[in-house]
C-alpha positions in Angstrom: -4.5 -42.7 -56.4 -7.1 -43.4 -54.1 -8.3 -41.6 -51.1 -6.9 -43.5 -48.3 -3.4 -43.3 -50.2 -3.8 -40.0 -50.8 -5.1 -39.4 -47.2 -1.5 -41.2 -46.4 0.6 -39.1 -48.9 -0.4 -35.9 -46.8 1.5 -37.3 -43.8 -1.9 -37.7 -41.7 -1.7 -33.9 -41.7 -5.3 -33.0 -43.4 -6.6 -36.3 -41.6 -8.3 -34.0 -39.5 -10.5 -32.7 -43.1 -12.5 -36.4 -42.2 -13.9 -35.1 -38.7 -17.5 -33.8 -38.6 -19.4 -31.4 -39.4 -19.4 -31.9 -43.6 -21.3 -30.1 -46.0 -22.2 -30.3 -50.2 -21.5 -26.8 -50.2 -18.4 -26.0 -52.2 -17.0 -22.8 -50.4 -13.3 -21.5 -51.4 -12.1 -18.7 -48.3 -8.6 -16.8 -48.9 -7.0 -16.1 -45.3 -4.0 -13.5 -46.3 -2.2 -12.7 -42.9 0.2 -9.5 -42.4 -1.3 -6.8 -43.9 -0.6 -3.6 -42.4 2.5 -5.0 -41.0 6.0 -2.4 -41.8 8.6 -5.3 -42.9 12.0 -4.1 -44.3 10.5 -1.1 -47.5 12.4 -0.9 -50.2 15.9 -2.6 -51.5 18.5 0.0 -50.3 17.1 -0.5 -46.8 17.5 -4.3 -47.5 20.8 -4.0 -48.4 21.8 -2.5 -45.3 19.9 -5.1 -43.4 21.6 -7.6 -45.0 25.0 -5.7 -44.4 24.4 -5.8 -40.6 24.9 -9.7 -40.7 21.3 -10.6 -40.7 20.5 -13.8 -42.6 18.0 -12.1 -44.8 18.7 -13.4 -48.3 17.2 -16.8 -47.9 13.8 -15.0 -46.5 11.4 -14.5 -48.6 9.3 -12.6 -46.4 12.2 -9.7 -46.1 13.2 -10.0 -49.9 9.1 -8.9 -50.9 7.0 -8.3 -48.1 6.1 -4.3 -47.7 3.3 -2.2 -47.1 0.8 -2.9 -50.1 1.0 -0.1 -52.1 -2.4 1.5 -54.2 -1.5 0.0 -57.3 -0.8 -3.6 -55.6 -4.7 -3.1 -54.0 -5.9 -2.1 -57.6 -4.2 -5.1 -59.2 -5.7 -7.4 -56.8 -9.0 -6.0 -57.1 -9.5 -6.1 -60.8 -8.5 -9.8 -60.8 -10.9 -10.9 -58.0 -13.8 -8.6 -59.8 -13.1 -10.6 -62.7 -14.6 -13.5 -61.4 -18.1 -14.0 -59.6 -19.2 -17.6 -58.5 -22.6 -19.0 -58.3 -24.0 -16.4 -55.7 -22.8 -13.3 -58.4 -20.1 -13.1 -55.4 -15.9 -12.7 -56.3 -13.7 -14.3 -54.3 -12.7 -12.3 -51.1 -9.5 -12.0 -49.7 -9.8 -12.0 -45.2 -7.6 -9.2 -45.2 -6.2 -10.3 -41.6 -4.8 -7.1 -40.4 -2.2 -5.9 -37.6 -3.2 -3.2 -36.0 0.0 -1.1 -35.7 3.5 -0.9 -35.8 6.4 -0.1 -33.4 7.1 3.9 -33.5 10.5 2.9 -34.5 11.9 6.8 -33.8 10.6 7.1 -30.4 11.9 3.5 -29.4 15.3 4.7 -30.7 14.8 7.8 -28.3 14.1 6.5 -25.6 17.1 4.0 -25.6 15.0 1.2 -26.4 14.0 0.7 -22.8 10.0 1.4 -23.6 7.8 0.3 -26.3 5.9 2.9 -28.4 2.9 2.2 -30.6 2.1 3.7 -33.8 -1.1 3.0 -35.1 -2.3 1.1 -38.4 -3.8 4.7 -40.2 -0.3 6.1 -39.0 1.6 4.1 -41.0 -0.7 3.9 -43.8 -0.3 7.6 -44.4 3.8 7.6 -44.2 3.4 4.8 -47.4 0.9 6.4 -49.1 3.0 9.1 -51.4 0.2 11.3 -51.4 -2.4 8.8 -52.0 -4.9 7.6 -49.3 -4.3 3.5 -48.9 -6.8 2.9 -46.2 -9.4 4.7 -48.0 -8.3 2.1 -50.9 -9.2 -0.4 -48.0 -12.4 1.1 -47.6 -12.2 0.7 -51.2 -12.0 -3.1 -51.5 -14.5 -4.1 -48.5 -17.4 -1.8 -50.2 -16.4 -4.2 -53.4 -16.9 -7.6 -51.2 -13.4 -8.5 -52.7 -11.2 -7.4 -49.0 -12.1 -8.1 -45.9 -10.4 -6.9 -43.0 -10.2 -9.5 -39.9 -7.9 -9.5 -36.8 -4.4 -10.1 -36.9 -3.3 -8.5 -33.4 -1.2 -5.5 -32.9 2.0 -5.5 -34.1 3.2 -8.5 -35.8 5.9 -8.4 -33.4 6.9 -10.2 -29.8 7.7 -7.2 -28.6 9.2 -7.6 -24.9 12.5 -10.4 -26.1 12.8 -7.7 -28.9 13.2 -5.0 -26.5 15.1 -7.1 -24.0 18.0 -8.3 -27.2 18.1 -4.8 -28.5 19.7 -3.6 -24.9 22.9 -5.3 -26.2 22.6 -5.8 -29.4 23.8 -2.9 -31.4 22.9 -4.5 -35.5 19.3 -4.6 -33.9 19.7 -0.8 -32.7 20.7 0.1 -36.1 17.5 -1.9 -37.5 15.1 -0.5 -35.4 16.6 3.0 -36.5 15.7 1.4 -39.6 12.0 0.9 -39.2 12.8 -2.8 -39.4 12.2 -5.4 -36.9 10.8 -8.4 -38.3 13.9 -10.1 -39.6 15.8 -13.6 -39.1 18.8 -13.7 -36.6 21.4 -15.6 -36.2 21.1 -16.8 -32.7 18.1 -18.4 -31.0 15.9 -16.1 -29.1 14.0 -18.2 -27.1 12.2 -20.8 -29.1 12.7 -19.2 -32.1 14.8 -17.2 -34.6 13.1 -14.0 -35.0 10.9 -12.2 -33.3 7.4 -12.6 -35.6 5.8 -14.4 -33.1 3.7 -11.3 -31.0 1.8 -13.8 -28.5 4.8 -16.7 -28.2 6.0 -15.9 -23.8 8.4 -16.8 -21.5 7.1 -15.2 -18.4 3.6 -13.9 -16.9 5.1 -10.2 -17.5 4.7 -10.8 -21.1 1.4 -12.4 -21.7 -0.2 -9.7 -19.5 1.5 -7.1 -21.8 0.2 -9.4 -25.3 -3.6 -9.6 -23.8 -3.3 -6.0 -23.6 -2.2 -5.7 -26.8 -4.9 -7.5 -27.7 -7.5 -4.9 -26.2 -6.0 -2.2 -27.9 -6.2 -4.0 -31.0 -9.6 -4.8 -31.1 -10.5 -1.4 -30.5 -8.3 -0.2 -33.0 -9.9 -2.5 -35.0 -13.5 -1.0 -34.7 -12.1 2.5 -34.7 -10.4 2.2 -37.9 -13.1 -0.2 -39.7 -16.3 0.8 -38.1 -17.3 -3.0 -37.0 -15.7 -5.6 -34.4 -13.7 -8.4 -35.9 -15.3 -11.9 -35.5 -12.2 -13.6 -36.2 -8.2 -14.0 -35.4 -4.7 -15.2 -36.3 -2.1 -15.7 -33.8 1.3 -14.6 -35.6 3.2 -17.4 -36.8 0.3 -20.0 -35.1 1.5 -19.9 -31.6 -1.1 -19.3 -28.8 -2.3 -20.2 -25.9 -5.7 -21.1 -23.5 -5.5 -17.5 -21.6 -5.5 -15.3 -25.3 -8.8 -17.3 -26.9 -10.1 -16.1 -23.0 -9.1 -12.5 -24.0 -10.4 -12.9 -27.3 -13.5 -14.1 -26.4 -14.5 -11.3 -24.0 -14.1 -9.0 -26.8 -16.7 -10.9 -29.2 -14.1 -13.1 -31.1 -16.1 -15.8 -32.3 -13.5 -17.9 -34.5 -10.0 -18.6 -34.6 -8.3 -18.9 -37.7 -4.8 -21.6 -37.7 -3.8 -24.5 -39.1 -4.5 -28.2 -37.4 -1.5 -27.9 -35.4 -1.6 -25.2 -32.7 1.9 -24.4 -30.7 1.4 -23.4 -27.7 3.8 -21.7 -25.4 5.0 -23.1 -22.2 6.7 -20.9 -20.2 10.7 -20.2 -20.1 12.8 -23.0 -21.2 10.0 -25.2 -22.0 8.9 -26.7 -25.4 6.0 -25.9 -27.2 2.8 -27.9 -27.0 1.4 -28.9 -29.8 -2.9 -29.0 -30.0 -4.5 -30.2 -32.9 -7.4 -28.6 -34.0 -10.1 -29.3 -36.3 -13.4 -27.7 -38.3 -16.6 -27.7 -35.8 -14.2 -27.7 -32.4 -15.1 -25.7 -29.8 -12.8 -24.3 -26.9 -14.2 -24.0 -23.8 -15.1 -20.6 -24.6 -17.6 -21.5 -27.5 -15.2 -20.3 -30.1 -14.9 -22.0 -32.7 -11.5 -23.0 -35.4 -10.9 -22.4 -39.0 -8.5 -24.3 -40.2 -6.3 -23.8 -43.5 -6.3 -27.1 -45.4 -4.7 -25.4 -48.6 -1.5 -23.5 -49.5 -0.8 -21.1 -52.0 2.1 -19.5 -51.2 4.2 -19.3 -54.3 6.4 -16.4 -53.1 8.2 -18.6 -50.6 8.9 -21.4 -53.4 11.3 -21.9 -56.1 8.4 -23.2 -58.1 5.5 -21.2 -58.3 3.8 -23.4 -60.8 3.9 -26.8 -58.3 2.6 -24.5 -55.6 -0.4 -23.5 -58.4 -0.5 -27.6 -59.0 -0.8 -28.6 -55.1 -3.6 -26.0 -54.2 -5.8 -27.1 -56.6 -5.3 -30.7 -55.2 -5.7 -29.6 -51.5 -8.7 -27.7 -52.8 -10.4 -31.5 -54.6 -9.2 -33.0 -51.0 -11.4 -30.6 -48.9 -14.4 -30.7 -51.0 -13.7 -34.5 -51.1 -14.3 -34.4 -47.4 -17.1 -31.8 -47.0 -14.7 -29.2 -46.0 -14.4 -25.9 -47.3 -11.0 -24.9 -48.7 -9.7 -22.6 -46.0 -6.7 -21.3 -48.7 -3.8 -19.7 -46.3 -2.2 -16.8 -49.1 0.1 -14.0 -47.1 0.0 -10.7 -48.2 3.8 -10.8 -49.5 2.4 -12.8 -52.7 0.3 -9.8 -53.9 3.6 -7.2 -53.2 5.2 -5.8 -56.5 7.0 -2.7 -55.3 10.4 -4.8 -54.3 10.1 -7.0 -57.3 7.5 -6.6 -59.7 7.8 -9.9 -61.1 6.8 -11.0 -57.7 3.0 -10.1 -58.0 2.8 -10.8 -61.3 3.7 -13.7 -61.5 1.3 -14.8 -58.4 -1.7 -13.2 -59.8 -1.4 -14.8 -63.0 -1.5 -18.0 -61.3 -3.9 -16.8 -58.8 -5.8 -16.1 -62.0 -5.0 -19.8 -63.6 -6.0 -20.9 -60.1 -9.5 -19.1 -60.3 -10.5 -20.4 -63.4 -9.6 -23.6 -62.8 -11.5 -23.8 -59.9 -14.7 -22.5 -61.4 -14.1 -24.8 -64.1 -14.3 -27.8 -62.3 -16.8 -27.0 -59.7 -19.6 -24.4 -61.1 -21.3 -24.2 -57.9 -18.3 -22.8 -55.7 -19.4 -19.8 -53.2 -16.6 -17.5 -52.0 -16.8 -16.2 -48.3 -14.7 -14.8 -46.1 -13.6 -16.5 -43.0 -16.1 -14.3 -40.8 -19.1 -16.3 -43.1 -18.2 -19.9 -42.8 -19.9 -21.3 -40.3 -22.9 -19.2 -40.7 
């Protein structure tokens, strides 16, 4: 197939790979969004969920996502330590990290009239059954194999969750759960659930997300001992007045994918912006986009997810782009279903080698190195 047809076959989508700035570098860059983030942890608590009439069995992201526990960090490691590319370097997961979770007992207490935030060590320790995770973190960026980058607060749009839960009673009994990141049934908003921390209706609420943003950059630094020089918006949806927040705390880049949704007030649409490698905002950040997928948690066929990466991988490189590989952390999560990560990291593994394979001279970075 030739380039143009295979330009055409990707529905114009990675059109944008063909836009200036290009480079003969070969550089690979694993984005992994959610980590930190409480989801629903462990099957009887799923179970229940599902029970309350929430359409959870046909989510992926509420069948395996959970808190990585310290043997899914030291199964990931070994497999990226395994490897080294031209530099001596192994590829790097950007760990893109939420900052903290609702305080889902407090919440419950108080009627679910106020929101209460529990920080990212907080939670850590309640999932660490006597072991320390974040010093497994700690861990991982001392091996250049995890690298934590900012993913906001709580993965959460926290304000309609609050505002539903007043007379919604299966969402009471979630919360007293320690769940609230699932589907629903009925539209809230623009959406059906409530993953999307920075998506607003009213003024009330983006004041209330760029503080959350504050808080979470100096979480951030508190937690990890540097500043963050990039972010992901949950789910991709953002607007003009966060990259202003962002960039008065030192955010350089912004992380997405080509097509940015951005939120237009109550009853309104979303607009879509399409971004592309070497754009600047007016701010002088800069975006990162994801040009390749491997996702194979949220596919019936893991193997044709393996197959596809490695071809948006040759399309990048085809077009001087690094391959910006968009991976969430629900791929490397064994504790709900084993099978789940190991089945992923063997094909991350088949993946890996492939890639080095074919291309000898690959580097690795993380998403805070690119465009240095």
């Amino acid at each position: 197939m030739s380039v143009l047809k295979t330009l055409k076959s990707y529905s114009g989508k990675l059109a944008y790979s063909a836009v200036p700035p290009y480079s003969k570098r070969k550089v690979i860059v694993f984005e992994s969004d959610d980590w930190g983030s409480v989801t629903i942890s462990d099957n009887k608590t799923f179970d229940k969920i599902k029970g309350l009439g929430f359409p959870v069995d046909s989510d992926p992201y509420s069948k395996y996502d959970n808190i990585a526990s310290i043997e899914d960090l030291d199964t990931l490691f070994d497999l990226l330590l395994s490897f080294k590319d031209v530099n001596g370097n192994p590829p790097v997961i950007t760990a893109n990290t939420n900052m903290g979770n609702p305080d889902f007992d407090k919440i419950s207490e108080n009627h679910y009239k106020e929101f209460y935030f529990e920080p990212l060590d907080v939670t850590l320790d309640k999932y660490s059954s006597g072991s320390n995770i974040l010093e497994h973190w700690h861990k991982g960026i001392k091996e250049k194999v995890f690298m934590p980058q900012l993913h906001g607060r709580e993965h959460l749009n926290v304000i309609p969750w609050l505002r539903e839960m007043q007379n919604n009673t299966n969402l009471q009994e979630a919360c007293k759960l320690n769940v609230s990141c699932i589907p629903v049934n009925n539209r809230i908003g623009n959406r059906r659930d409530f993953k999307a921390a920075l998506d607003y209706q009213e003024n009330a609420e983006l004041e209330f997300q760029k503080d959350a943003l504050v808080q979470s950059f100096k979480e951030f630094e508190r937690i990890f001992g540097f500043s963050p020089l990039t972010f992901i918006a949950q789910c991709y949806t953002w607007g003009e007045e966060h990259e202003k927040a962002l960039s008065e705390l030192g955010v350089k880049y912004l992380q997405g994918i080509y097509g940015q949704k951005i939120p237009r007030g109550k009853g309104n649409p979303y607009t879509v912006k399409h971004n592309y490698f070497g754009r600047k905002n007016k701010y002088g950040q800069q975006y990162i986009l994801r040009n390749a997928f491997f996702e194979p948690s949220l596919y019936t066929s893991r193997e044709e997810e393996y197959r596809k990466c490695l071809k948006e991988i040759e399309f990048a490189f085809k077009f001087g782009k690094p391959a910006v590989i968009s991976v969430h952390r629900l791929n490397f999560i064994g504790s709900r279903d084993i099978n789940n990560r190991d089945e992923n990291l063997r094909l991350l593994k088949l993946l890996i080698s492939k890639v080095l394979e074919r291309w000898p001279d690959v580097q690795f970075l993380s998403s805070d190195k690119i465009y240095e």
